[in-house]
C-alpha positions as CSV (number, residue, x, y, z in Angstrom):
1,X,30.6,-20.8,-0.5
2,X,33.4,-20.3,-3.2
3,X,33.7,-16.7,-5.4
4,X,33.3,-17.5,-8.5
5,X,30.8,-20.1,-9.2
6,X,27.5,-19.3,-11.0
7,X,24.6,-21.2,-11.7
8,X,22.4,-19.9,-14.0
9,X,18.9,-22.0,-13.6
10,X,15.1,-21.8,-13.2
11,X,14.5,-20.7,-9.6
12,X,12.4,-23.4,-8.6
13,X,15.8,-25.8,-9.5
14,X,17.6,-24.2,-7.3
15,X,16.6,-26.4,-4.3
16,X,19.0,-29.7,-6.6
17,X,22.0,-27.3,-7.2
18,X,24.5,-28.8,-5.2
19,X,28.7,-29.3,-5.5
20,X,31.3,-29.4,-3.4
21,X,31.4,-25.2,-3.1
22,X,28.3,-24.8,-1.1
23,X,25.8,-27.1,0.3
24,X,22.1,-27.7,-1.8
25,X,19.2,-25.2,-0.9
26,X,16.2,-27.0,0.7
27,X,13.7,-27.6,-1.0
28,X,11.3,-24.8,-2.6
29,X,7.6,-24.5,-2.0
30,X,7.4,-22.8,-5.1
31,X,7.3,-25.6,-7.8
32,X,7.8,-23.7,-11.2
33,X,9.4,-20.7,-12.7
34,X,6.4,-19.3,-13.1
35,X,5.3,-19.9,-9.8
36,X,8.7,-18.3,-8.0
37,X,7.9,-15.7,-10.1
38,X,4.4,-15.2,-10.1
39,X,5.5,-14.9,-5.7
40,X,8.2,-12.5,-5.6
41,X,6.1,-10.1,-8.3
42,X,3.7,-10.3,-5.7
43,X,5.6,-9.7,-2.6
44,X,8.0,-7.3,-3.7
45,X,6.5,-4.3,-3.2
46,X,5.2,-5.6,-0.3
47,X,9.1,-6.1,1.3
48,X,10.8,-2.6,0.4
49,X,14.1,-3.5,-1.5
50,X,17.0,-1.2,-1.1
51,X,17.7,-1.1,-4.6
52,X,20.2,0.6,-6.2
53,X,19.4,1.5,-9.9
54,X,21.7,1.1,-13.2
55,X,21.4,4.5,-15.2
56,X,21.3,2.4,-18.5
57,X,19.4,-0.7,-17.0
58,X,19.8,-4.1,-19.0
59,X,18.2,-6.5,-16.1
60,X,17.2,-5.9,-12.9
61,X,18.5,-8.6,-10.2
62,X,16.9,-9.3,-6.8
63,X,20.2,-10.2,-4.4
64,X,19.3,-12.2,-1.6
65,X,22.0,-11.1,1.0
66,X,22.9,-11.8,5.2
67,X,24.9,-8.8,6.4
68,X,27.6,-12.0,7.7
69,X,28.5,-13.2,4.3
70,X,31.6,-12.0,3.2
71,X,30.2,-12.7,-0.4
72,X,27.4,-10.2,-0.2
73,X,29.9,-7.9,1.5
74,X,31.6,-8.3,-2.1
75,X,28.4,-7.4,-4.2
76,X,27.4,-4.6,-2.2
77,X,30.9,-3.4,-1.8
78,X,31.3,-3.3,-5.6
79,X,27.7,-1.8,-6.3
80,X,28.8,1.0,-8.9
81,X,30.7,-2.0,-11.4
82,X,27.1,-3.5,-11.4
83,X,25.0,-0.3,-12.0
84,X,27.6,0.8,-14.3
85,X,27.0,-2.5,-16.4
86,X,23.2,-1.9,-16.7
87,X,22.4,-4.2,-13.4
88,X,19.5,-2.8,-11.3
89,X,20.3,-4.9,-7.5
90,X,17.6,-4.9,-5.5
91,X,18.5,-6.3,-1.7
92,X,16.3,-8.5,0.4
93,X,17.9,-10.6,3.6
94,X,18.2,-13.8,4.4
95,X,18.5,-14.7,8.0
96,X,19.6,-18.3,8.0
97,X,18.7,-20.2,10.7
98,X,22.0,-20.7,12.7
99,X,22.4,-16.6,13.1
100,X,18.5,-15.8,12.3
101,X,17.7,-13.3,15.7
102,X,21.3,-11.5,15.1
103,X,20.9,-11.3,10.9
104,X,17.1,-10.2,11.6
105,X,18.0,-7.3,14.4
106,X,20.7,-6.1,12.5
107,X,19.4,-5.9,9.1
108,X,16.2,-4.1,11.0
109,X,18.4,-1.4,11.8
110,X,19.2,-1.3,7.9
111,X,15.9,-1.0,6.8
112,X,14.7,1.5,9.9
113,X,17.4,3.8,9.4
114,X,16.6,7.3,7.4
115,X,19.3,6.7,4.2
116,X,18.7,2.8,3.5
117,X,21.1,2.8,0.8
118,X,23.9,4.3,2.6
119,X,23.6,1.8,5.7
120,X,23.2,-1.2,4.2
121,X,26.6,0.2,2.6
122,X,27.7,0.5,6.0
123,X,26.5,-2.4,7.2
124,X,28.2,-5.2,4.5
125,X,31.1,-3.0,5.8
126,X,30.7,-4.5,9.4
127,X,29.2,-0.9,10.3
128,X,25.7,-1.3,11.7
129,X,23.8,2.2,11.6
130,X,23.3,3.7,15.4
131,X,19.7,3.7,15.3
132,X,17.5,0.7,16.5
133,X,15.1,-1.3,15.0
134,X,11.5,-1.6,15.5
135,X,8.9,-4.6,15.5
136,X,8.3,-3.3,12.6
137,X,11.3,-3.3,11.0
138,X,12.5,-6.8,12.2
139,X,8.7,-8.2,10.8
140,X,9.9,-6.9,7.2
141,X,13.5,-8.6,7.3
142,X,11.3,-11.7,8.5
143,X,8.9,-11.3,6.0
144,X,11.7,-11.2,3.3
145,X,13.3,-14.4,4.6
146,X,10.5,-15.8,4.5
147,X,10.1,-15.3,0.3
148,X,13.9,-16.7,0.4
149,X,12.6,-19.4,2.5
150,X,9.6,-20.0,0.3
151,X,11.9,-20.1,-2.7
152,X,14.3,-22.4,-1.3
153,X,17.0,-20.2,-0.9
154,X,19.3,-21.2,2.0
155,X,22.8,-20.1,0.9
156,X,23.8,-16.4,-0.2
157,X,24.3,-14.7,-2.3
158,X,21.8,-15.6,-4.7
159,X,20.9,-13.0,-7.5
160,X,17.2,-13.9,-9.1
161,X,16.9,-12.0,-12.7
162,X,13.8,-10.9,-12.7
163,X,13.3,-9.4,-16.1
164,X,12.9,-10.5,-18.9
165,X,12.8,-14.4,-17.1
166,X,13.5,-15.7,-14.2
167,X,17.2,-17.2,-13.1
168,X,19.4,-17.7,-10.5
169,X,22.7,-16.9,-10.3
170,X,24.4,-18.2,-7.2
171,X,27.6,-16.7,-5.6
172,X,29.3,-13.5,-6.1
173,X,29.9,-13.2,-9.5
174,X,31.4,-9.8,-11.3
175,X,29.0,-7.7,-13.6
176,X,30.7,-8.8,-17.2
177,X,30.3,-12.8,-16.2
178,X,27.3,-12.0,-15.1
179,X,25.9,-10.0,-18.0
180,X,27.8,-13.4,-20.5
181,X,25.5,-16.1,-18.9
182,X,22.6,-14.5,-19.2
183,X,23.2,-13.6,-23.2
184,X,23.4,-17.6,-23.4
């Protein structure tokens, strides 16, 4: 995938976004914007985002991230510019198929470890926390690629506004041209 392309589209589009940056999403199960969202406000809770939230919040984002995308290294790297702009980021993996077992142990650790914040930090740093994951903690990072899987996410990042509507924006994109396409 290319920095620097955004697609800002109805979720359950997002399976026919295609160019020559990054290779279309499979198809969603999900048929409507309603229906993608009507799924992740239901799940949510359910998945325990690390979310990092903007003082003066203008939207709140849901990042779809794999800790081997150099991308979402970007976003999470650069997590103060967002917050700073009003952008609550809420992270939930993807563990594409290809890499699946080593994206799904390793973000477990993320989301076992006692500051979640901090290591996944660490982690899109190429700094995996010490501690191990659980069964546990590998069935949530499952259970989160599963939504992505279910919304036909396949490539990442993907950042889904969910408030006040639902969008995609695809790639890593910086807070101001983020905060321009979804005035339009």
């Amino acid at each position: 995938m290319m920095k620097g392309i955004t697609k800002t589209i109805p979720i359950a589009l997002l399976c026919a976004v295609s160019s020559g940056a990054f290779a279309a999403t499979t198809p969603a199960t999900d048929n409507t914007p309603q229906e993608a969202y009507d799924d992740i406000t239901r799940s949510l809770d359910d998945l325990h985002p690390i979310t990092f939230q903007a003082p003066a919040e203008k939207y709140k984002l849901l990042v779809f991230i794999d800790n081997q995308c150099v991308y979402c290294s970007e976003v999470v790297k650069n997590i103060k510019k967002y917050t700073d702009a009003g952008l609550t980021m809420s992270f939930l993996t993807v563990a594409p198929k290809s890499i699946r077992d080593s994206v799904i142990e390793d973000m477990g650790r993320v989301w076992c470890s006692a500051d979640k914040t901090k290591s996944l930090q660490q982690a899109m740093a190429g700094f995996l926390p010490d501690n191990d994951t659980t069964p546990a903690c590998s069935d949530l990072v499952t259970r989160q690629s599963a939504l992505a899987d279910r919304l036909g996410i396949t490539v990442t990042p993907v950042m889904v506004v969910v408030e006040p509507e639902t969008r995609s924006i695809v790639g890593s994109q910086p807070p101001a041209a983020i905060l321009t396409a979804l005035k339009k």
